[in-house]
mmCIF file of the N, C-alpha and C atoms, coordinates in Angstrom:
data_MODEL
# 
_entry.id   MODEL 
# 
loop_
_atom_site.group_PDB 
_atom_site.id 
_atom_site.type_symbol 
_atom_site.label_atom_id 
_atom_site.label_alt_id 
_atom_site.label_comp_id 
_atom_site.label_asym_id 
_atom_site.label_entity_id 
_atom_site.label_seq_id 
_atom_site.pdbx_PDB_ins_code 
_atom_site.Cartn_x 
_atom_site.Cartn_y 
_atom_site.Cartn_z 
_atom_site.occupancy 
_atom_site.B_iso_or_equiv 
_atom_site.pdbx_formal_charge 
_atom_site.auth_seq_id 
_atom_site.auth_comp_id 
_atom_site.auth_asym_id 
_atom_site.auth_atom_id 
_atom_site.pdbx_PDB_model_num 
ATOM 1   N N  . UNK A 1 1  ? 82.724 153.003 -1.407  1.00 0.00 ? 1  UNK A N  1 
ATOM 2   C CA . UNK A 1 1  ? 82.625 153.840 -2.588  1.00 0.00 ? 1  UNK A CA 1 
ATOM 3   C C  . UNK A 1 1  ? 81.150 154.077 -2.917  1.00 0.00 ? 1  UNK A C  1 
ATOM 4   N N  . UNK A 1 2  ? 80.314 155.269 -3.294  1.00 0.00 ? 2  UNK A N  1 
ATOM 5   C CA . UNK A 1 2  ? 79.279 155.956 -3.534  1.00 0.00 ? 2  UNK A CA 1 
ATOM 6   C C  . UNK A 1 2  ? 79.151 155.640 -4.919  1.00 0.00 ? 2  UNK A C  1 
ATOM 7   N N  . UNK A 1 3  ? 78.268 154.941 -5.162  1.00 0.00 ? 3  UNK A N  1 
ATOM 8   C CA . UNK A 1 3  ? 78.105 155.297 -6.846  1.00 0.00 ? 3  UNK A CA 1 
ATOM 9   C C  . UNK A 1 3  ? 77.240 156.497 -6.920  1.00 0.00 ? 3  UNK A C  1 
ATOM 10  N N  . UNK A 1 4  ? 77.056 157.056 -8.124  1.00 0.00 ? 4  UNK A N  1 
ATOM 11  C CA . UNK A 1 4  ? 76.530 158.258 -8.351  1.00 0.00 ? 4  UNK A CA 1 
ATOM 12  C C  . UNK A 1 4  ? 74.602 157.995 -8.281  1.00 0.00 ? 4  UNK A C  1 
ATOM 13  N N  . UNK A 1 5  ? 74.173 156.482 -9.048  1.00 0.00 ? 5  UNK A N  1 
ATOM 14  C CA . UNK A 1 5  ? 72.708 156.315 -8.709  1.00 0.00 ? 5  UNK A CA 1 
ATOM 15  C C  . UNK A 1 5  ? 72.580 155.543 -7.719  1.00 0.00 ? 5  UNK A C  1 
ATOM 16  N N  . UNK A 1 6  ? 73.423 155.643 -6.641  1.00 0.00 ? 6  UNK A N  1 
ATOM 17  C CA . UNK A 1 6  ? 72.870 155.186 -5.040  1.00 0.00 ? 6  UNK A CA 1 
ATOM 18  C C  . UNK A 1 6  ? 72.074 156.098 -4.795  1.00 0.00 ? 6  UNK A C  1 
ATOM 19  N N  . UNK A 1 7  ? 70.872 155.506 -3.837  1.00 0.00 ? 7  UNK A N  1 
ATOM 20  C CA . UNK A 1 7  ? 70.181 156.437 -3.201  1.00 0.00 ? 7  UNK A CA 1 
ATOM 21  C C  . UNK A 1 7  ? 70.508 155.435 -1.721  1.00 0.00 ? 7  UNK A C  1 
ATOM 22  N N  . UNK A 1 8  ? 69.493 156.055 -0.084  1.00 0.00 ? 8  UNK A N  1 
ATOM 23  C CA . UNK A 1 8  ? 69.192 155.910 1.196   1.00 0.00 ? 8  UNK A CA 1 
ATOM 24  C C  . UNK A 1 8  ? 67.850 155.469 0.779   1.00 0.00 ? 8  UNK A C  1 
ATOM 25  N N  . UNK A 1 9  ? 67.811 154.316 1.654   1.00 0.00 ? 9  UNK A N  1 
ATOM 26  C CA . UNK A 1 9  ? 66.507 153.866 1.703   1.00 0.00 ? 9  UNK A CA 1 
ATOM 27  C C  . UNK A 1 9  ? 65.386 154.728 2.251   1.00 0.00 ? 9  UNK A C  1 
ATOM 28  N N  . UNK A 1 10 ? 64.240 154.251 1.861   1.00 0.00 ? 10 UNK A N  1 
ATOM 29  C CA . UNK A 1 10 ? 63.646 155.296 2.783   1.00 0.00 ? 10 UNK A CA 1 
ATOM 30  C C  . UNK A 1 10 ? 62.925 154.604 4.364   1.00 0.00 ? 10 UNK A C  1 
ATOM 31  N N  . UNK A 1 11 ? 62.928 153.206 4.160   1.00 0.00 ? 11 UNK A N  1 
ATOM 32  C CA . UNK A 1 11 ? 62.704 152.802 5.549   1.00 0.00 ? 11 UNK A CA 1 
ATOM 33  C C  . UNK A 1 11 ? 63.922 152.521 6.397   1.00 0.00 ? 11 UNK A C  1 
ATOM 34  N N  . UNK A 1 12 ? 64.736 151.586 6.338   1.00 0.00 ? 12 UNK A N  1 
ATOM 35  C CA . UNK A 1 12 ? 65.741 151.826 6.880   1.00 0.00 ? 12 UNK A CA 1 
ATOM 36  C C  . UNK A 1 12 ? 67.330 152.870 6.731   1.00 0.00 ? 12 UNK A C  1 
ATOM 37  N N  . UNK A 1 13 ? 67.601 153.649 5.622   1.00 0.00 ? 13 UNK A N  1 
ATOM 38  C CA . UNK A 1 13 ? 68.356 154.255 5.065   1.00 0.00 ? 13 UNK A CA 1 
ATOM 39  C C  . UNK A 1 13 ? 69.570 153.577 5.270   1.00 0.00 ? 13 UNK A C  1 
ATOM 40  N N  . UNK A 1 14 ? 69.578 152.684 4.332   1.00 0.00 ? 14 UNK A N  1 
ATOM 41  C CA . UNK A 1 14 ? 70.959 151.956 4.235   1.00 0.00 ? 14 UNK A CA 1 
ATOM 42  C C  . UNK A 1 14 ? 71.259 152.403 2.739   1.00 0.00 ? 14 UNK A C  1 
ATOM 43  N N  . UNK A 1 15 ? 72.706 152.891 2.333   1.00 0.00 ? 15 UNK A N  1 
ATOM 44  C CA . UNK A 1 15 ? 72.670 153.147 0.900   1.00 0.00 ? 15 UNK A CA 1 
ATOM 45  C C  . UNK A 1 15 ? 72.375 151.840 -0.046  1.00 0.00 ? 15 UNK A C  1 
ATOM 46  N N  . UNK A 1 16 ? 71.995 151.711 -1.205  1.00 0.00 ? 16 UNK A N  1 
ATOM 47  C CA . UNK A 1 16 ? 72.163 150.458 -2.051  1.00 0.00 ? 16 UNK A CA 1 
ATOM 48  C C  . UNK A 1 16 ? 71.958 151.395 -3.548  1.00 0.00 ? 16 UNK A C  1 
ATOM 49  N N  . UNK A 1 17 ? 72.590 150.053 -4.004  1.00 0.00 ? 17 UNK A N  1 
ATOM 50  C CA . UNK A 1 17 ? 71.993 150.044 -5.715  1.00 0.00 ? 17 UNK A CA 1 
ATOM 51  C C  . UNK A 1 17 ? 70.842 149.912 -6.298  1.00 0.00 ? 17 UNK A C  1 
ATOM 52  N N  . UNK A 1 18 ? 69.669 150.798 -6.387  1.00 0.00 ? 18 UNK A N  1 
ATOM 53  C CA . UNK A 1 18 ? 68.417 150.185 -7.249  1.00 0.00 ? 18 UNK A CA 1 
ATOM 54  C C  . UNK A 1 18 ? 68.852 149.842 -8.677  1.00 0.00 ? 18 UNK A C  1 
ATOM 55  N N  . UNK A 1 19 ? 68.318 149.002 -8.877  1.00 0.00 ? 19 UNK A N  1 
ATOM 56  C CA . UNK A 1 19 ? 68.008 147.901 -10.100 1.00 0.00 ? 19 UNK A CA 1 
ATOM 57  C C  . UNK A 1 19 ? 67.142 149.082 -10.964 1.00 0.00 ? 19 UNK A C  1 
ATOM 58  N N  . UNK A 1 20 ? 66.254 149.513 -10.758 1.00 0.00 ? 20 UNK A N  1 
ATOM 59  C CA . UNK A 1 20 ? 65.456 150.638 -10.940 1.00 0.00 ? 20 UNK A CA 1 
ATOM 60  C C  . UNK A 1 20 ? 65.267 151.509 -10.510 1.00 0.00 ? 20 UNK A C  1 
ATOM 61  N N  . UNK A 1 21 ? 65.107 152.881 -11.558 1.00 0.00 ? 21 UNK A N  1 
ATOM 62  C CA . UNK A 1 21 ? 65.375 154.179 -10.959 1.00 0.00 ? 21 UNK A CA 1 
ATOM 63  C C  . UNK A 1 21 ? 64.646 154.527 -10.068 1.00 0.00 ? 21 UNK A C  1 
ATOM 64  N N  . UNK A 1 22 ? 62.977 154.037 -10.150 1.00 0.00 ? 22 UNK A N  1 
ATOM 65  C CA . UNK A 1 22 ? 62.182 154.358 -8.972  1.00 0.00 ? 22 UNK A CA 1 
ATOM 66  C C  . UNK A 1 22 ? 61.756 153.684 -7.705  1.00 0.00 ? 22 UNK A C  1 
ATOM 67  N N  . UNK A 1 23 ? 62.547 152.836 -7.904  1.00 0.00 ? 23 UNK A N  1 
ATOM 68  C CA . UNK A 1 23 ? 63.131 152.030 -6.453  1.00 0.00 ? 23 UNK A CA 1 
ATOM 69  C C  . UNK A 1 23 ? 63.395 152.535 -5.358  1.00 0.00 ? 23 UNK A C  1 
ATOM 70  N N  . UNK A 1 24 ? 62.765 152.702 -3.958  1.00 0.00 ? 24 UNK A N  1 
ATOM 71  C CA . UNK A 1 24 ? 62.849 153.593 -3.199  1.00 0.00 ? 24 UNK A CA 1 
ATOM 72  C C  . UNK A 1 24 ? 63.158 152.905 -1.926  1.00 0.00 ? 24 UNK A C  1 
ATOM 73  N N  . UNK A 1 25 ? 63.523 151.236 -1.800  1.00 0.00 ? 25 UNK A N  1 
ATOM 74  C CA . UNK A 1 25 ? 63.765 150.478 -0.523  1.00 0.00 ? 25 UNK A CA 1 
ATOM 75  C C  . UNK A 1 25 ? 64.833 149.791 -1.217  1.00 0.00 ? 25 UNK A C  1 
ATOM 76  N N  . UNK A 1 26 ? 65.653 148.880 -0.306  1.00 0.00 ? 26 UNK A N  1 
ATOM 77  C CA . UNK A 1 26 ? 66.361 148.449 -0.553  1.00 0.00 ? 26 UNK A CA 1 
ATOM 78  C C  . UNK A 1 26 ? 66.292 146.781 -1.019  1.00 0.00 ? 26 UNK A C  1 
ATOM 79  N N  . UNK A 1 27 ? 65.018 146.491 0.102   1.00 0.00 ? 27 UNK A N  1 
ATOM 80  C CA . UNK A 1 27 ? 64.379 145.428 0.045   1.00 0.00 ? 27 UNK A CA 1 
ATOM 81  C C  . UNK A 1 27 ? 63.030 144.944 0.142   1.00 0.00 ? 27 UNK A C  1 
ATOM 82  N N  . UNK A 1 28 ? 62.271 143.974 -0.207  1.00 0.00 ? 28 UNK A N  1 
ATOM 83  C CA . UNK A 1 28 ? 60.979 143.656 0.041   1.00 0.00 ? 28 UNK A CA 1 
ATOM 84  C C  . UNK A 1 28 ? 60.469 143.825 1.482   1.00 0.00 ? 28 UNK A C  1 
ATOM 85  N N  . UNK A 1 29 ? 61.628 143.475 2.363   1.00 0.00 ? 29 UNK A N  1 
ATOM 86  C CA . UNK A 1 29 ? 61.059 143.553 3.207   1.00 0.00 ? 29 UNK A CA 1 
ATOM 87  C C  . UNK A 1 29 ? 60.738 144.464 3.958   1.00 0.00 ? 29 UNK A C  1 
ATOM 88  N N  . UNK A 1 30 ? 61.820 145.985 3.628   1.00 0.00 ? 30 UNK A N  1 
ATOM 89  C CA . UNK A 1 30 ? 61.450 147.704 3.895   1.00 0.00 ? 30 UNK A CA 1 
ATOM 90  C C  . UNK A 1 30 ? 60.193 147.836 3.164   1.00 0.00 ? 30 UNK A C  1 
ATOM 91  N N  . UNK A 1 31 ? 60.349 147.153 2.015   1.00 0.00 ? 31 UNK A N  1 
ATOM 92  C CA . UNK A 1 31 ? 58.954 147.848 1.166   1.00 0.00 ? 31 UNK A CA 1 
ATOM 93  C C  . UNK A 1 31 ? 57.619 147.531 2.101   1.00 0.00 ? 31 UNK A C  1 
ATOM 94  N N  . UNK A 1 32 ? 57.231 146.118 2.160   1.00 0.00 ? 32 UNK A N  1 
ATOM 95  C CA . UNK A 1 32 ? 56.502 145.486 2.843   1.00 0.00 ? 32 UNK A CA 1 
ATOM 96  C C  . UNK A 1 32 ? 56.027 146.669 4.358   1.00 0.00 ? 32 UNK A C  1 
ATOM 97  N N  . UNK A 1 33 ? 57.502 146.472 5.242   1.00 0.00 ? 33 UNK A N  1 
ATOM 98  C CA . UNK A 1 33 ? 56.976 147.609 6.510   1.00 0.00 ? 33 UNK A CA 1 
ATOM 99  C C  . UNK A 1 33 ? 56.249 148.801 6.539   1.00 0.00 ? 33 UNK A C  1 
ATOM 100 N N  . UNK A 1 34 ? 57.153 149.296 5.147   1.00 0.00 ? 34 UNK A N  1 
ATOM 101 C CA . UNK A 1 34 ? 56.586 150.661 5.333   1.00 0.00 ? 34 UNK A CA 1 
ATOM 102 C C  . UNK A 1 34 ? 55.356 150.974 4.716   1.00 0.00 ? 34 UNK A C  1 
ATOM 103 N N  . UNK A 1 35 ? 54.779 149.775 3.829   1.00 0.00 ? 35 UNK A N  1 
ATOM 104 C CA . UNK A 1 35 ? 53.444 149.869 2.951   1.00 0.00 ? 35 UNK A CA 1 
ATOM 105 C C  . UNK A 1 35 ? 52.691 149.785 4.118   1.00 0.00 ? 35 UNK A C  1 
ATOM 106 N N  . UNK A 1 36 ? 52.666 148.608 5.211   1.00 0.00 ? 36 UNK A N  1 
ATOM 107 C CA . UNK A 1 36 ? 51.738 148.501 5.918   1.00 0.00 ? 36 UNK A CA 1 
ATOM 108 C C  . UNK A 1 36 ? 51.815 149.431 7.628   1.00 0.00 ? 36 UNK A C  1 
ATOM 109 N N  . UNK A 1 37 ? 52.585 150.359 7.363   1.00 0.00 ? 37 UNK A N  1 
ATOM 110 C CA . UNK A 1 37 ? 52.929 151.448 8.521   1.00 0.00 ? 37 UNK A CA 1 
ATOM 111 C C  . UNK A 1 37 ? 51.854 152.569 7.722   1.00 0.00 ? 37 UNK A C  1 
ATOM 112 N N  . UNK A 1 38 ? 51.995 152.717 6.374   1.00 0.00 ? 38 UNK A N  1 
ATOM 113 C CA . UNK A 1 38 ? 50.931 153.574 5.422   1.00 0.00 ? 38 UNK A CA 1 
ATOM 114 C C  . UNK A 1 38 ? 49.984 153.829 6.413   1.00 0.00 ? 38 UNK A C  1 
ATOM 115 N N  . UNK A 1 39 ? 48.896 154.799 6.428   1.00 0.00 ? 39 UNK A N  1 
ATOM 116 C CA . UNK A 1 39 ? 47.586 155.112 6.862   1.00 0.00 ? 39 UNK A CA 1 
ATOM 117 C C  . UNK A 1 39 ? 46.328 154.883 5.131   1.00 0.00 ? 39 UNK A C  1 
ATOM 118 N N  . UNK A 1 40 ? 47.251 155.202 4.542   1.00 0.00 ? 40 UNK A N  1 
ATOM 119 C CA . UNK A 1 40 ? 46.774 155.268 2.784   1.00 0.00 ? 40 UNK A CA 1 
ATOM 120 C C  . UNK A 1 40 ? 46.243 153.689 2.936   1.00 0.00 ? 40 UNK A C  1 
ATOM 121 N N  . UNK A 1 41 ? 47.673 152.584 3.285   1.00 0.00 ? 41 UNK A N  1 
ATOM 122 C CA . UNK A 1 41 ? 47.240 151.012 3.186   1.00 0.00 ? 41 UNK A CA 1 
ATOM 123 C C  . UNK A 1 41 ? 46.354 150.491 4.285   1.00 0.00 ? 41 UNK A C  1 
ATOM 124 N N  . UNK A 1 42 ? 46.577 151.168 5.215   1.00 0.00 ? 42 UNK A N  1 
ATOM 125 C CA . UNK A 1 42 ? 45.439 150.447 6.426   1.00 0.00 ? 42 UNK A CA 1 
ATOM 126 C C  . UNK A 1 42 ? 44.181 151.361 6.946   1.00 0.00 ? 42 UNK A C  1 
ATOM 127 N N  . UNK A 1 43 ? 43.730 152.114 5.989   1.00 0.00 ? 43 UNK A N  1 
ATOM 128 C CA . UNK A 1 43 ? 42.367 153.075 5.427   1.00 0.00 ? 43 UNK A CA 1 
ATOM 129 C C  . UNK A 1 43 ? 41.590 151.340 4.336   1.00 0.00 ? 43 UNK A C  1 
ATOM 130 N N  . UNK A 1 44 ? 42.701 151.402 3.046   1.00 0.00 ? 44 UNK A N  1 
ATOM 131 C CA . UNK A 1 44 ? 41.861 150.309 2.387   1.00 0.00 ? 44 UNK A CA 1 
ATOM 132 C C  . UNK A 1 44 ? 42.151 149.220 2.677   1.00 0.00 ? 44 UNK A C  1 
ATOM 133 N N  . UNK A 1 45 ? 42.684 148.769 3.678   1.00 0.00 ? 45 UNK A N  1 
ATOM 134 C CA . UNK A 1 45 ? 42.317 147.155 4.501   1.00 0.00 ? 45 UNK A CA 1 
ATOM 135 C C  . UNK A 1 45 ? 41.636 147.073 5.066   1.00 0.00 ? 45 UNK A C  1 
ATOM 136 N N  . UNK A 1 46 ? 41.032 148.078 5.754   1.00 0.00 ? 46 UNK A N  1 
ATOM 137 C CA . UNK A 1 46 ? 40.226 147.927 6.767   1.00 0.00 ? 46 UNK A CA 1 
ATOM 138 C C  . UNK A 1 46 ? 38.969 148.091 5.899   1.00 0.00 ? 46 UNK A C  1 
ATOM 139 N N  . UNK A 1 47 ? 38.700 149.401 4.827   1.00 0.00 ? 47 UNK A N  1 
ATOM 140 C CA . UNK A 1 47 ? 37.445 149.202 4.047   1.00 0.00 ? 47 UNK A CA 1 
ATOM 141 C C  . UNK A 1 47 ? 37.128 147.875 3.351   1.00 0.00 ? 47 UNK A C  1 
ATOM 142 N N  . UNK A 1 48 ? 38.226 147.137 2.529   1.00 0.00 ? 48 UNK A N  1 
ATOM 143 C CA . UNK A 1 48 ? 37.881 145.528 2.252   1.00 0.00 ? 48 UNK A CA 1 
ATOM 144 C C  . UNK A 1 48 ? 37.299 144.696 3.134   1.00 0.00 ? 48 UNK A C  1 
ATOM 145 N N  . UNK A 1 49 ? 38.308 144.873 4.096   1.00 0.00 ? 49 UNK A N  1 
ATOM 146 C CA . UNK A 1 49 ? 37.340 143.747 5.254   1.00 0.00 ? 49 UNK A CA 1 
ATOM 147 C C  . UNK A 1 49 ? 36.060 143.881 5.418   1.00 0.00 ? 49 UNK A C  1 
ATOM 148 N N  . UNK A 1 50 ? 35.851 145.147 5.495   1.00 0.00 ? 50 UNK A N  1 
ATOM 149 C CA . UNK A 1 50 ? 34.171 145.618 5.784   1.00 0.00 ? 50 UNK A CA 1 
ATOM 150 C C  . UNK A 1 50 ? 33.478 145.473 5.349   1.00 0.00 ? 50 UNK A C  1 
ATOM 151 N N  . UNK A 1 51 ? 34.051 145.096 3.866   1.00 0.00 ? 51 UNK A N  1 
ATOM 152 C CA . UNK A 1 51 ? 33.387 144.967 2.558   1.00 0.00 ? 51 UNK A CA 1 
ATOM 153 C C  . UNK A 1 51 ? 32.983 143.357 2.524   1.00 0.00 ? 51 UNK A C  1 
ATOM 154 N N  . UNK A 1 52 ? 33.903 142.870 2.982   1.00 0.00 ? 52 UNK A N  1 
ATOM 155 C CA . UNK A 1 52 ? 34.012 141.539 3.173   1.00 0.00 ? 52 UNK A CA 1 
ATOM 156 C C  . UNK A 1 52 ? 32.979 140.975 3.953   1.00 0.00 ? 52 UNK A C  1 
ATOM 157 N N  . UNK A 1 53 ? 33.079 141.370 4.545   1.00 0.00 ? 53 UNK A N  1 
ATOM 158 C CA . UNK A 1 53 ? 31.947 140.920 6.274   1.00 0.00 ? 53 UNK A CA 1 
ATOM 159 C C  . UNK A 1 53 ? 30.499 141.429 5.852   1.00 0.00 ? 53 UNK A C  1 
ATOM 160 N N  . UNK A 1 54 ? 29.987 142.144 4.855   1.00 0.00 ? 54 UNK A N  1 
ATOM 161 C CA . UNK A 1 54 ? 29.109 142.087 4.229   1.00 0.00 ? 54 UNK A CA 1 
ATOM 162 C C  . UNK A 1 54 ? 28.292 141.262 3.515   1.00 0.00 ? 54 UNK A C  1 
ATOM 163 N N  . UNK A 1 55 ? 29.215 140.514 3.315   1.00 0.00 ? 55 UNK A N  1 
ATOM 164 C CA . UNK A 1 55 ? 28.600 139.435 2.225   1.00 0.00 ? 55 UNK A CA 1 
ATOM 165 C C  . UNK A 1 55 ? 28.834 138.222 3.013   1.00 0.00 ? 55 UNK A C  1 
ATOM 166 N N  . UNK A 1 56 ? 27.285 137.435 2.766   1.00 0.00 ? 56 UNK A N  1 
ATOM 167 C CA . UNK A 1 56 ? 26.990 136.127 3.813   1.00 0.00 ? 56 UNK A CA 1 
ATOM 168 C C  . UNK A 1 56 ? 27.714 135.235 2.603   1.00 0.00 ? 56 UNK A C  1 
ATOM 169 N N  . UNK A 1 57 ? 28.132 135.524 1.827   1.00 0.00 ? 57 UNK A N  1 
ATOM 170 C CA . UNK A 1 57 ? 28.832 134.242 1.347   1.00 0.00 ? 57 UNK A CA 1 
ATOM 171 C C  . UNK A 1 57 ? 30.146 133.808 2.240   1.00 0.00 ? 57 UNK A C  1 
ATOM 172 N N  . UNK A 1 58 ? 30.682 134.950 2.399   1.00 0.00 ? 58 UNK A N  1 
ATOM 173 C CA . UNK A 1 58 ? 32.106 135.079 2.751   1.00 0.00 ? 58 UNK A CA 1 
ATOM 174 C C  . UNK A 1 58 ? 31.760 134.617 4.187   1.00 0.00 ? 58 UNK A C  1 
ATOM 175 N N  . UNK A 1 59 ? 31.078 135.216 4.633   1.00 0.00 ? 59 UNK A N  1 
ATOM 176 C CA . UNK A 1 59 ? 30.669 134.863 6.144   1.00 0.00 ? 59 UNK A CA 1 
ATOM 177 C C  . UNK A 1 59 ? 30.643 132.998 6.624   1.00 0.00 ? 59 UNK A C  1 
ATOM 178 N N  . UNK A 1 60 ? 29.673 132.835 4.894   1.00 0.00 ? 60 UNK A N  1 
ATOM 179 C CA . UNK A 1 60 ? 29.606 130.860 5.511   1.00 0.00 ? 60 UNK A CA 1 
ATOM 180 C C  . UNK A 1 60 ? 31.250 130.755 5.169   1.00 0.00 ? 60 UNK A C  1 
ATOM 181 N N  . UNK A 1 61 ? 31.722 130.832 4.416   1.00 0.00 ? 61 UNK A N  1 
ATOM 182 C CA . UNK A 1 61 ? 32.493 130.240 4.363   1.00 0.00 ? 61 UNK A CA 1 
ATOM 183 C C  . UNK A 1 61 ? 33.965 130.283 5.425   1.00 0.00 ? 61 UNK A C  1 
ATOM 184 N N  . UNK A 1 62 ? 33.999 131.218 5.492   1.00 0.00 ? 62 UNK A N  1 
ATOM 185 C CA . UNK A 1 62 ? 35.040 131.924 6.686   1.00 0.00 ? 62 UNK A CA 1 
ATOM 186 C C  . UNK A 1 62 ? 34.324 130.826 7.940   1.00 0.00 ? 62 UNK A C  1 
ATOM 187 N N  . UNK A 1 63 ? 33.128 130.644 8.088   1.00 0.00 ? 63 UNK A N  1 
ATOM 188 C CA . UNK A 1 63 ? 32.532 129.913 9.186   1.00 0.00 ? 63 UNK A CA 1 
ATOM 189 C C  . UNK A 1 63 ? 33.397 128.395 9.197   1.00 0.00 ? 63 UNK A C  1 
ATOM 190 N N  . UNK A 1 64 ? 33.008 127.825 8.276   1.00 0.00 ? 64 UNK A N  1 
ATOM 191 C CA . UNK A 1 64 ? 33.457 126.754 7.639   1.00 0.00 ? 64 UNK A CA 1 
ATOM 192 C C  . UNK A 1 64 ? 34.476 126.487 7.833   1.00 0.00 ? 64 UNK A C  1 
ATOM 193 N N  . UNK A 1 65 ? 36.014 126.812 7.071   1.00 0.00 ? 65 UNK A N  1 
ATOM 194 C CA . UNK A 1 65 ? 37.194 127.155 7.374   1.00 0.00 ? 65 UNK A CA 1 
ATOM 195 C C  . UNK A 1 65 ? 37.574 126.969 8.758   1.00 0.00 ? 65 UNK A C  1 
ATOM 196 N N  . UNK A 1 66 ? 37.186 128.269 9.833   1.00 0.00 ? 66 UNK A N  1 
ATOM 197 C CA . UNK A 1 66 ? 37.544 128.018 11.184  1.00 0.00 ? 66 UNK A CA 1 
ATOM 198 C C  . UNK A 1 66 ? 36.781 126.435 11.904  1.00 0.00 ? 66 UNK A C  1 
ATOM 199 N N  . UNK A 1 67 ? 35.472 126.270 11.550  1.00 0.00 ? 67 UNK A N  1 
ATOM 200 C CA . UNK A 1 67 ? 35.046 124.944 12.326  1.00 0.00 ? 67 UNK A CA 1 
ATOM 201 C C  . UNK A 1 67 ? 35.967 123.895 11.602  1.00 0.00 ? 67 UNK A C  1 
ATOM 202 N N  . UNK A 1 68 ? 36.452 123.893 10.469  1.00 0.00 ? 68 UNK A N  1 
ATOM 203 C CA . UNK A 1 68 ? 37.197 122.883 10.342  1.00 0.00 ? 68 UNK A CA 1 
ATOM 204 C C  . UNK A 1 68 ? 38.397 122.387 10.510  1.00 0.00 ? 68 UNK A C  1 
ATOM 205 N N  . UNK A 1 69 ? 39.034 123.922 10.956  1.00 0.00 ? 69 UNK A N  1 
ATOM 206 C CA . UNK A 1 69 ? 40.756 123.672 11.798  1.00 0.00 ? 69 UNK A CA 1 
ATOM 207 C C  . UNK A 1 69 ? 40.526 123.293 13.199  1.00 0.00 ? 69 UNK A C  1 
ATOM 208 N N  . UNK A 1 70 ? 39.172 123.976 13.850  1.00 0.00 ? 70 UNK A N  1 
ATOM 209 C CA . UNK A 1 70 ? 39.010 123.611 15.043  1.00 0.00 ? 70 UNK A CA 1 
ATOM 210 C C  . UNK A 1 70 ? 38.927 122.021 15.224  1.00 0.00 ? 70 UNK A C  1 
ATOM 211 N N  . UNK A 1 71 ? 38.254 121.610 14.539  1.00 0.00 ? 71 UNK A N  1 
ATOM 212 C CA . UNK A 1 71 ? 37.894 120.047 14.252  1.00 0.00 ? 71 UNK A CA 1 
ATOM 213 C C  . UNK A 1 71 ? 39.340 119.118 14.153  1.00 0.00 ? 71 UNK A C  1 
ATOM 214 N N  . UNK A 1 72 ? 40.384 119.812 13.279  1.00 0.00 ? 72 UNK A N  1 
ATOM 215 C CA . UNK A 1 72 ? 41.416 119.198 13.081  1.00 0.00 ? 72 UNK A CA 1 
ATOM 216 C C  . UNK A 1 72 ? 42.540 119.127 13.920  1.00 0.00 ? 72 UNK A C  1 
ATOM 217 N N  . UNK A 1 73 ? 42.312 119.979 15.389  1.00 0.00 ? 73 UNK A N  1 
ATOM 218 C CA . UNK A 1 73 ? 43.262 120.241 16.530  1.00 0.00 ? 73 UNK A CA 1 
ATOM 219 C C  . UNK A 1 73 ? 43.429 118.920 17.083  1.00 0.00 ? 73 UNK A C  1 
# 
């Protein structure tokens, strides 16, 4: 049976019930795929990182971090 505010997902198009009207997946985990399939989301991941790798703080510490899992193998 169709309810009338079913919609099709838009990543996998399975019908469901949104909870909310502007609910457009069915689940976190469509949401999740299709955010990071985006060009919109992996334009500003990739500018953060860059942003990231800029700064020698981040740098020691990111250093740090890896020598110390290495250490802990």
């Amino acid at each position: 049976m169709v309810h009338n505010n079913s919609k099709h997902c838009v990543n996998c198009g399975i019908l469901f019930k949104p909870r909310v009207s502007k609910t457009i997946y069915c689940c976190i985990k469509c949401a999740v795929e299709t955010r990071n399939k985006s060009k919109e989301y992996l334009d500003k991941l990739s500018k953060k990182t860059k942003e990231r790798w800029q700064d020698d703080d981040y740098k020691k510490r990111i250093s740090v971090l890896i020598k110390e899992s290495l250490n802990n193998e």
